[in-house]
C-alpha positions as CSV (number, residue, x, y, z in Angstrom):
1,X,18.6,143.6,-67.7
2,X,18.8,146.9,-69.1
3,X,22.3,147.0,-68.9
4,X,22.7,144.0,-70.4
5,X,20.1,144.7,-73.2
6,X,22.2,147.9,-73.8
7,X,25.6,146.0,-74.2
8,X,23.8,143.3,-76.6
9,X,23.3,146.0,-78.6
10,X,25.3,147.9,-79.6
11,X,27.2,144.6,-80.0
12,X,25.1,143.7,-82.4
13,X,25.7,147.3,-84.6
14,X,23.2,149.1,-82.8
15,X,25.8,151.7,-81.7
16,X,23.7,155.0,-82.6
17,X,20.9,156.3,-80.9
18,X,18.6,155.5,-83.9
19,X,19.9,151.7,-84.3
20,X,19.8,151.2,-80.9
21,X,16.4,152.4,-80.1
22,X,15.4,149.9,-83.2
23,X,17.2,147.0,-81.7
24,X,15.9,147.4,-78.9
25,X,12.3,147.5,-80.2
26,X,12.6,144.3,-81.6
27,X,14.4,142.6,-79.1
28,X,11.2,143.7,-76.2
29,X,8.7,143.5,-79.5
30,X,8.3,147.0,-79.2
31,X,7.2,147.4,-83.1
32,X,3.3,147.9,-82.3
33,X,3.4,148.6,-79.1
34,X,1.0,151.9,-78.6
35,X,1.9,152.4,-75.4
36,X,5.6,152.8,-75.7
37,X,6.2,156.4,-77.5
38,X,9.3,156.4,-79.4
39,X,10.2,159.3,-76.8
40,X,9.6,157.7,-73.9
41,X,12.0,154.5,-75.4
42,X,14.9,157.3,-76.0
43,X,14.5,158.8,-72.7
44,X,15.0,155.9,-71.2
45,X,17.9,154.6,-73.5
46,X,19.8,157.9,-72.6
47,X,19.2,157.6,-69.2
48,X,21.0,154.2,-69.0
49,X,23.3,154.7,-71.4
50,X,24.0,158.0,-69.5
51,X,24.4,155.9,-66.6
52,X,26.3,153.3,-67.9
53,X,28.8,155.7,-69.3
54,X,29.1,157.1,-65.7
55,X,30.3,153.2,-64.5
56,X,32.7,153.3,-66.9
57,X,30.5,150.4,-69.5
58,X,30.1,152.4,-72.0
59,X,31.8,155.4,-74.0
60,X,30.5,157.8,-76.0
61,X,32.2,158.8,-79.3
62,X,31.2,162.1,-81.1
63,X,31.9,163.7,-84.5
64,X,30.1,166.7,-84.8
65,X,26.3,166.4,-84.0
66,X,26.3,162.8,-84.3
67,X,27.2,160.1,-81.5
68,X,28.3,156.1,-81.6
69,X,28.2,154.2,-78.5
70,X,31.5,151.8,-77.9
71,X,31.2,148.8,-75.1
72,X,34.4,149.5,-73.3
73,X,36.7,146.8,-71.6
74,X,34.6,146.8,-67.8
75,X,31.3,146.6,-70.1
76,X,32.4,143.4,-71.9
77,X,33.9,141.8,-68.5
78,X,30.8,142.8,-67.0
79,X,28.4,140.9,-69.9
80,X,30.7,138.4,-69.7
81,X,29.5,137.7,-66.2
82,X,26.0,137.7,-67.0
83,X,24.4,134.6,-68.7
């Protein structure tokens, strides 16, 4: 579900850390949730994302300081399998 949450997405333009940590606090309704830190949400979106870039689902582009997260070809075919 993570995975899947990730691919979603940054499908949806949430392909920078910062858009993606907000997408994803509105997709879980996140927004006023005390217990989850905005740290502990980006540890665990780099963790997966980390992950997922190790599988091959994800890519990592970089310019400088700043990153953009790209759902590769094995990342869409592997959405594609999930309803």
């Amino acid at each position: 579900s993570a995975y899947v949450s990730l691919i979603d997405g940054i499908e949806a333009g949430g392909d920078t850390p910062d858009k993606l940590d907000s997408y994803l606090r509105e997709r879980f309704q996140l927004e006023n949730d005390a217990a989850m830190k905005p740290s502990f949400l980006a540890t665990q979106r780099t963790g997966a994302v980390s992950r997922m870039v190790e599988l091959g689902l994800l890519a990592r582009e970089k310019s400088g300081l700043h990153v953009t997260y790209v759902v590769t070809h094995p990342g869409k075919c592997f959405r594609s399998q999930i309803p």
